[in-house]
N, CA and C of each residue as an Amber inpcrd file, in Angstrom:
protein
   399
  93.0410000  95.7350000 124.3680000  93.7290000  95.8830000 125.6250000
  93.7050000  97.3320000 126.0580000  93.6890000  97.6380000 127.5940000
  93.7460000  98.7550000 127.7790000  94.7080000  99.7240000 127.8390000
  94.4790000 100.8420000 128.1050000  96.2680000 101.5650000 127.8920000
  96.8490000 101.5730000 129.4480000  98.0930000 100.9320000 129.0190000
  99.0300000 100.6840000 130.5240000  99.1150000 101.9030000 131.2650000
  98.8640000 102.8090000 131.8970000  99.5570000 103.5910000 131.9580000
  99.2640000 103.5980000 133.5980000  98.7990000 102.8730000 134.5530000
  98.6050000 103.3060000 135.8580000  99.7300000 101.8480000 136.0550000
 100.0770000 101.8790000 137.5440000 101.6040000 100.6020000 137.8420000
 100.3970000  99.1570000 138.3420000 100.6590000  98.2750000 137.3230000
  99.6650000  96.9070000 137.6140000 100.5320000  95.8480000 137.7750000
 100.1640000  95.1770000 139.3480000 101.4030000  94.9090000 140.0270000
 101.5740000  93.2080000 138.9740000 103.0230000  92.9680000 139.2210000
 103.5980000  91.8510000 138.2840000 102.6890000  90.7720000 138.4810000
 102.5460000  90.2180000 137.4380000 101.6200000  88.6580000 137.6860000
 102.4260000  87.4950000 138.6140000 101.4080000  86.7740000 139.3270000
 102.5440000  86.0540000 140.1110000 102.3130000  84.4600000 139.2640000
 103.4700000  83.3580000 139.4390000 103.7100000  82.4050000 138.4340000
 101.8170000  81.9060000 137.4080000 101.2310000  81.9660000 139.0760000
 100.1150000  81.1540000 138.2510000  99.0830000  81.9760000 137.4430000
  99.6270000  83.2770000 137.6840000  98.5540000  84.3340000 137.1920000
  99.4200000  83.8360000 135.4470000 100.7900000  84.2240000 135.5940000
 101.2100000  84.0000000 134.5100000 100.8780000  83.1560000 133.6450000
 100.3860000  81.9060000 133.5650000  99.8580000  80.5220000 133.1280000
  98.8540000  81.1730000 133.0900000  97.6340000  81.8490000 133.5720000
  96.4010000  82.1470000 133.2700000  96.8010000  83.0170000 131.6800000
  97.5260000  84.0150000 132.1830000  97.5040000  84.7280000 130.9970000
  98.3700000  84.4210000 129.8940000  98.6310000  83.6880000 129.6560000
 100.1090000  82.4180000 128.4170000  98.4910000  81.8500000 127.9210000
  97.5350000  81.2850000 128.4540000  96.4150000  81.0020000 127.8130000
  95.4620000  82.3750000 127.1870000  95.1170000  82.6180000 128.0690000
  94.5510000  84.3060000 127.2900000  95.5900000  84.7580000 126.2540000
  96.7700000  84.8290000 126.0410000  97.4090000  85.0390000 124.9720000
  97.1770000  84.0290000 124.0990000  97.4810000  82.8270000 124.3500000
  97.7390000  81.6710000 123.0860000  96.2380000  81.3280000 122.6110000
  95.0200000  81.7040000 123.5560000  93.9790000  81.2510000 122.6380000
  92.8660000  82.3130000 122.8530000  93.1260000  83.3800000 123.0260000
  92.0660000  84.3330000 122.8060000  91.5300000  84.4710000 123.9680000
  90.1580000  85.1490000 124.3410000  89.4750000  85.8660000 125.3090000
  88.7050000  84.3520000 125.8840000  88.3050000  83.7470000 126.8780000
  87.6290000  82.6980000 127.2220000  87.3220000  82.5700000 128.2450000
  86.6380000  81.6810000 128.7970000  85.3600000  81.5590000 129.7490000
  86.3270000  81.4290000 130.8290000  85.6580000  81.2430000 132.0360000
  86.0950000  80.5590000 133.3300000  86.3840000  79.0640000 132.9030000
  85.3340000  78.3130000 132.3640000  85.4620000  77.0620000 131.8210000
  86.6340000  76.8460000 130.9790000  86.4780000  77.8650000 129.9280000
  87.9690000  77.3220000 129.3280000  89.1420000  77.2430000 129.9120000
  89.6250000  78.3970000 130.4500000  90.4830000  78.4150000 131.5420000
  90.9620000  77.6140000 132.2520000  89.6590000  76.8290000 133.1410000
  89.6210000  75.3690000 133.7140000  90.3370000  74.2650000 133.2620000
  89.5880000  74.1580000 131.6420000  89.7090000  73.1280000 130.9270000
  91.1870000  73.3520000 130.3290000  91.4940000  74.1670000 130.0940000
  93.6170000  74.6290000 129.1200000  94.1400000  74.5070000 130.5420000
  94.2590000  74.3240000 131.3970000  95.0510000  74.7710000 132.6420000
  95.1520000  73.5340000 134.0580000  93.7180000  73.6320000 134.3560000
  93.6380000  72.6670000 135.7750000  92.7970000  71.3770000 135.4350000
  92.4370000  71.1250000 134.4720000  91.3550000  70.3140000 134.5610000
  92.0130000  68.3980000 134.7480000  93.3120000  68.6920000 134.2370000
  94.2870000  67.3700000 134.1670000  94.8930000  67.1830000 136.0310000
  94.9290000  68.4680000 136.3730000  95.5410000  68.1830000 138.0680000
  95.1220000  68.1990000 139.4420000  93.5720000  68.1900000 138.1940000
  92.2060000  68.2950000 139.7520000  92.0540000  69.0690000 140.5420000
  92.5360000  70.5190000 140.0850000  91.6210000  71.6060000 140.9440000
  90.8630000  71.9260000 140.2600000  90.1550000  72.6330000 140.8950000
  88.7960000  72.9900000 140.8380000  88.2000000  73.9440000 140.0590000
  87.3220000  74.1780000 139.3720000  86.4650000  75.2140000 138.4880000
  86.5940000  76.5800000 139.3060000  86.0990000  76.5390000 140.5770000
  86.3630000  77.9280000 141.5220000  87.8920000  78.1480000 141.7320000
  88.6100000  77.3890000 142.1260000  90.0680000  77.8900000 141.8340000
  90.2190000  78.8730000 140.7200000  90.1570000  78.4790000 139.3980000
  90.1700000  79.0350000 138.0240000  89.3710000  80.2910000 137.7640000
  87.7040000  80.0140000 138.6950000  87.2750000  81.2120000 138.9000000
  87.5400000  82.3470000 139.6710000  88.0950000  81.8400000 140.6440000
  88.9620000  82.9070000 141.8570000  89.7530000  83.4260000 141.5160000
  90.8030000  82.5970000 140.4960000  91.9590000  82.9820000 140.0490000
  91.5810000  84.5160000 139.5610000  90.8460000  84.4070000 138.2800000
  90.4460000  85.4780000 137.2490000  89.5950000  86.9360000 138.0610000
  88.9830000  86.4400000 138.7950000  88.2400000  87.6290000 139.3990000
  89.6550000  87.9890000 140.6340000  90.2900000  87.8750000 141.0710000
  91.9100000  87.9100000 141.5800000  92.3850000  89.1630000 140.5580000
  92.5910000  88.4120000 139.3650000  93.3620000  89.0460000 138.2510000
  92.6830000  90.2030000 137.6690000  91.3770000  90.3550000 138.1080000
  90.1430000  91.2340000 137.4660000  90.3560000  92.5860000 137.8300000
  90.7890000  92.1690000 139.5430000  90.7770000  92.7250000 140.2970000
  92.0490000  93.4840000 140.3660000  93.0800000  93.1240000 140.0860000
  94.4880000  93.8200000 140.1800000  94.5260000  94.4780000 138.9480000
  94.1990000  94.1310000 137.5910000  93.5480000  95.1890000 136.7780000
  94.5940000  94.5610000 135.4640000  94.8390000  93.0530000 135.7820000
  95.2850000  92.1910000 134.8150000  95.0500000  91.7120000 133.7630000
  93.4620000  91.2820000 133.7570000  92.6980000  90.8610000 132.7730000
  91.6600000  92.0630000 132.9700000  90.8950000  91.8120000 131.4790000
  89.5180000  92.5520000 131.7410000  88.4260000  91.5840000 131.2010000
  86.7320000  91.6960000 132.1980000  85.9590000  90.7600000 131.6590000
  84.5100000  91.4800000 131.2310000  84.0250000  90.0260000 129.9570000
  83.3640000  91.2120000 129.7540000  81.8460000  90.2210000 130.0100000
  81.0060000  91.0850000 131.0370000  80.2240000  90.2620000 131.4120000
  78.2610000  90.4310000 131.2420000  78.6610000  90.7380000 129.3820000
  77.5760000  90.9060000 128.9740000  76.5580000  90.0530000 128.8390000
  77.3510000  88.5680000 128.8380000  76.5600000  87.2080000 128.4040000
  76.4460000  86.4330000 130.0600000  76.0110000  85.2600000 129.7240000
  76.1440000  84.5850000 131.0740000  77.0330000  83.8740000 131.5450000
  77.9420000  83.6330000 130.8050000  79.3220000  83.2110000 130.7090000
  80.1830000  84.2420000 130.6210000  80.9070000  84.5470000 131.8630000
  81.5780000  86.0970000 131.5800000  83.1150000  85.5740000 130.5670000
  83.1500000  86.4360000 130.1340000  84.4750000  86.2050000 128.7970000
  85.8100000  87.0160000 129.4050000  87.3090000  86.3910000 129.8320000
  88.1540000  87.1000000 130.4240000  89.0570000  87.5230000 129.2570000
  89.7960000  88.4940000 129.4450000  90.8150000  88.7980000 127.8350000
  92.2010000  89.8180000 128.8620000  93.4100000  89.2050000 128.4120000
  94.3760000  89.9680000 129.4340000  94.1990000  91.4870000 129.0070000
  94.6980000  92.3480000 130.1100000  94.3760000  93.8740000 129.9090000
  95.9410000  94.1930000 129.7780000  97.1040000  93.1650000 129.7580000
  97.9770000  93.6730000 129.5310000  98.5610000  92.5250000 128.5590000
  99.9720000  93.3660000 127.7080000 100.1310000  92.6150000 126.2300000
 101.2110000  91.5250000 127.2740000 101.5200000  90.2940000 125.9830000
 102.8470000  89.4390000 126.3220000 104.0490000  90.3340000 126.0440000
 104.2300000  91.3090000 125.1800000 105.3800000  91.9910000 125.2330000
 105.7270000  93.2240000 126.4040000 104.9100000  93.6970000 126.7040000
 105.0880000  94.2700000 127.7990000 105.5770000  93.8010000 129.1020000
 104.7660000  92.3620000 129.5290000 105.2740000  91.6300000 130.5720000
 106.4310000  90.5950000 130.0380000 106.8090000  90.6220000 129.1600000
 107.8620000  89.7500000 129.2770000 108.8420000  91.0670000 129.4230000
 108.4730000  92.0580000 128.6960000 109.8770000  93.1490000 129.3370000
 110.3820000  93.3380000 130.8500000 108.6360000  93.3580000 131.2010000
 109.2090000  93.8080000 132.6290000 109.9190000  92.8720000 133.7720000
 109.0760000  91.6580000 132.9920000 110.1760000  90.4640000 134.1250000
 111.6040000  90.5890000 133.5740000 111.8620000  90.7660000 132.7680000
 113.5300000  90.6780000 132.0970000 113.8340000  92.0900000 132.4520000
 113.3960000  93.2650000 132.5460000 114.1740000  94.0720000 132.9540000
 114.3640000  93.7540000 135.1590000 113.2830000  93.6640000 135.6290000
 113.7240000  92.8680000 137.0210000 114.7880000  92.1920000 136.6490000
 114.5810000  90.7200000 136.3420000 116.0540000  90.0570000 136.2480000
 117.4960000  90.7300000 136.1380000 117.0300000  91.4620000 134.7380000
 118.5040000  92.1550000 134.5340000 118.9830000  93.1390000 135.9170000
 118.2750000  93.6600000 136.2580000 118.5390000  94.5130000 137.4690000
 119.2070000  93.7440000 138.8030000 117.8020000  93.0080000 139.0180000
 118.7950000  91.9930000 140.2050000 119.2520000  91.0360000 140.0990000
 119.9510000  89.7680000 139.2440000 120.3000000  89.0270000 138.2630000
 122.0540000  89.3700000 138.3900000 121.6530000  90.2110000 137.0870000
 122.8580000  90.5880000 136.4480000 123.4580000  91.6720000 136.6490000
 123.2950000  92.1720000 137.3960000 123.8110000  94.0040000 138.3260000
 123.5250000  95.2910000 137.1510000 122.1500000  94.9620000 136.6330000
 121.5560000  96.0690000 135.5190000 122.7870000  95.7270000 134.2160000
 123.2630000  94.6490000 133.8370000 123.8220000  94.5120000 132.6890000
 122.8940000  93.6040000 131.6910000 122.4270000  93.9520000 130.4610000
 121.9070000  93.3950000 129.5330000 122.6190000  92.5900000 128.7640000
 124.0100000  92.6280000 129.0290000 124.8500000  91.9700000 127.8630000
 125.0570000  90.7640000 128.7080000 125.2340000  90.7920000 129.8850000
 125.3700000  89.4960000 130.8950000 124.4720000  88.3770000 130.6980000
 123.1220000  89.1010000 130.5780000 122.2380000  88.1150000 130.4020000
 121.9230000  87.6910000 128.7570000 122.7570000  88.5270000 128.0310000
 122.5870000  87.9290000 126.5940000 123.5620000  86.6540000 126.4140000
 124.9840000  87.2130000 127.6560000 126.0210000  85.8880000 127.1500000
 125.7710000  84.9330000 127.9090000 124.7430000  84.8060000 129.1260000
 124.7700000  83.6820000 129.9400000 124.1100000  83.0590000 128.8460000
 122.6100000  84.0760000 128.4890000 121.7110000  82.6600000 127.8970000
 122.5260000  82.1340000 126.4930000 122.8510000  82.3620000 126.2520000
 123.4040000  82.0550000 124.6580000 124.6520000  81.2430000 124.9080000
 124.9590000  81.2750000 125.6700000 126.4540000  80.3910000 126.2310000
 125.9140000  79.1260000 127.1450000 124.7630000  79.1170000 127.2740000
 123.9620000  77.9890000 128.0780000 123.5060000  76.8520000 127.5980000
 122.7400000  75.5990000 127.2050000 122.4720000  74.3900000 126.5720000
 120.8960000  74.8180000 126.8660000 120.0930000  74.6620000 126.0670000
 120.5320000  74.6420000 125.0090000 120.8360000  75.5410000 123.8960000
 121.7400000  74.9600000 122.9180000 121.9350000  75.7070000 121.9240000
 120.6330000  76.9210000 121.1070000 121.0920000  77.9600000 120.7840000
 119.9550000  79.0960000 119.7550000 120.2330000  78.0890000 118.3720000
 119.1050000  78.0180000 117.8830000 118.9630000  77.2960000 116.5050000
 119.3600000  78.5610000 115.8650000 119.6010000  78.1940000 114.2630000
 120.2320000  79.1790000 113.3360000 119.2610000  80.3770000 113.4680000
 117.9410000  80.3040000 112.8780000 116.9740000  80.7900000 112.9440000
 116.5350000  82.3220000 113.8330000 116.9110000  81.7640000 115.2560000
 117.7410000  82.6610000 116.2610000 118.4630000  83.1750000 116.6300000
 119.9750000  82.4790000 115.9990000 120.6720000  83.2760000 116.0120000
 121.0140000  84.5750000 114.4630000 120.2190000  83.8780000 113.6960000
 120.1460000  85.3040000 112.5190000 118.9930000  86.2300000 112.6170000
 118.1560000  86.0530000 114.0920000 117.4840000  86.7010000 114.2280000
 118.0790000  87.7960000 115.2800000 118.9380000  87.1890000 116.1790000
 119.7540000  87.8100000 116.6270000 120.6820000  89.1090000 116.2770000
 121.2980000  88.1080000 114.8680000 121.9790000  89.1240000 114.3610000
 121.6510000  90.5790000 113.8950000 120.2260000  89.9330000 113.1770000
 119.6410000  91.6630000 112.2950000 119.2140000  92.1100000 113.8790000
 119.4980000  92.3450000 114.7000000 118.6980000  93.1400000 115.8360000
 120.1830000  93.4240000 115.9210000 121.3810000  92.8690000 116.1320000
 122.4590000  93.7340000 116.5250000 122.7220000  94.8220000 115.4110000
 122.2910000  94.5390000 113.9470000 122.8530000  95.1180000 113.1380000
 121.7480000  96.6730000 112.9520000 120.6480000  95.9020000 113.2340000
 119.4930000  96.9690000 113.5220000 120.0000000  98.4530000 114.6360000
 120.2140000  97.7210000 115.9160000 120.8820000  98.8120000 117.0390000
 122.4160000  99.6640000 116.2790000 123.3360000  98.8180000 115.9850000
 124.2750000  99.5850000 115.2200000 124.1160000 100.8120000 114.3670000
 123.0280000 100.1010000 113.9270000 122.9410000 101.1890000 112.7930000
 121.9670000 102.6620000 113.2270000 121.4690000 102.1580000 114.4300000
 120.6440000 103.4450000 114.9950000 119.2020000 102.9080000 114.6800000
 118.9210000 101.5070000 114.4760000 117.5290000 101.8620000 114.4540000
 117.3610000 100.8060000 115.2320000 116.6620000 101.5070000 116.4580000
 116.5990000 100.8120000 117.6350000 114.9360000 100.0310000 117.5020000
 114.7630000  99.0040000 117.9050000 113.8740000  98.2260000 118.0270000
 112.5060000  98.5390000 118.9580000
């Protein structure tokens, strides 16, 4: 991935779904893309291809188009963009409070399995103690 450092504007929902696949299964074709995504709701191969050269273009993904099948791979991580949509939210959401949005979701259905919530915990106990995450 490349280094973030110029402002690459937020993915919009369906870009997001493009890149939830580029994360969950690696770098892949236009075809694959097609096939993980639209191929069950009948759009189209050029949709999927538009999409990516779209995303190419805003500087979302990067492709690499040595073969004849160009290969797309996101240029930005899942942890990065999930920050930045959650820090939006928190901002306009929750009036820039982080704890608001820790007690809505956790006070919401469904329930955090144990798992989560003791994952929870060592991160509070982590910040307490000064070692910030």
């Amino acid at each position: 991935m490349r280094h973030e450092t110029r402002e690459i504007p937020k993915p919009t929902e369906a870009e997001l779904g493009i890149l939830n696949a580029l994360w969950e299964r690696g770098p892949c074709t236009v075809r694959d893309v097609h096939e993980a995504l639209y191929r069950d709701d009948g759009t189209g191969y050029t949709t999927a291809l538009k999409m990516l050269q779209i995303m190419h273009a805003k500087g979302l993904v990067e492709r690499d188009d040595s073969q004849r099948a160009h290969v797309y791979r996101p240029a930005i991580s899942k942890e990065s963009t999930q920050r930045r949509f959650l820090s939006d939210i928190v901002q306009r959401v929750f009036d820039g409070s982080p704890s608001q949005l820790v007690l809505q979701a956790l006070g919401g259905r469904p329930q955090a399995s144990r798992a989560e919530l003791d994952e929870i915990r060592a991160l509070l106990d982590r910040i307490e103690s000064g070692i910030v995450p």
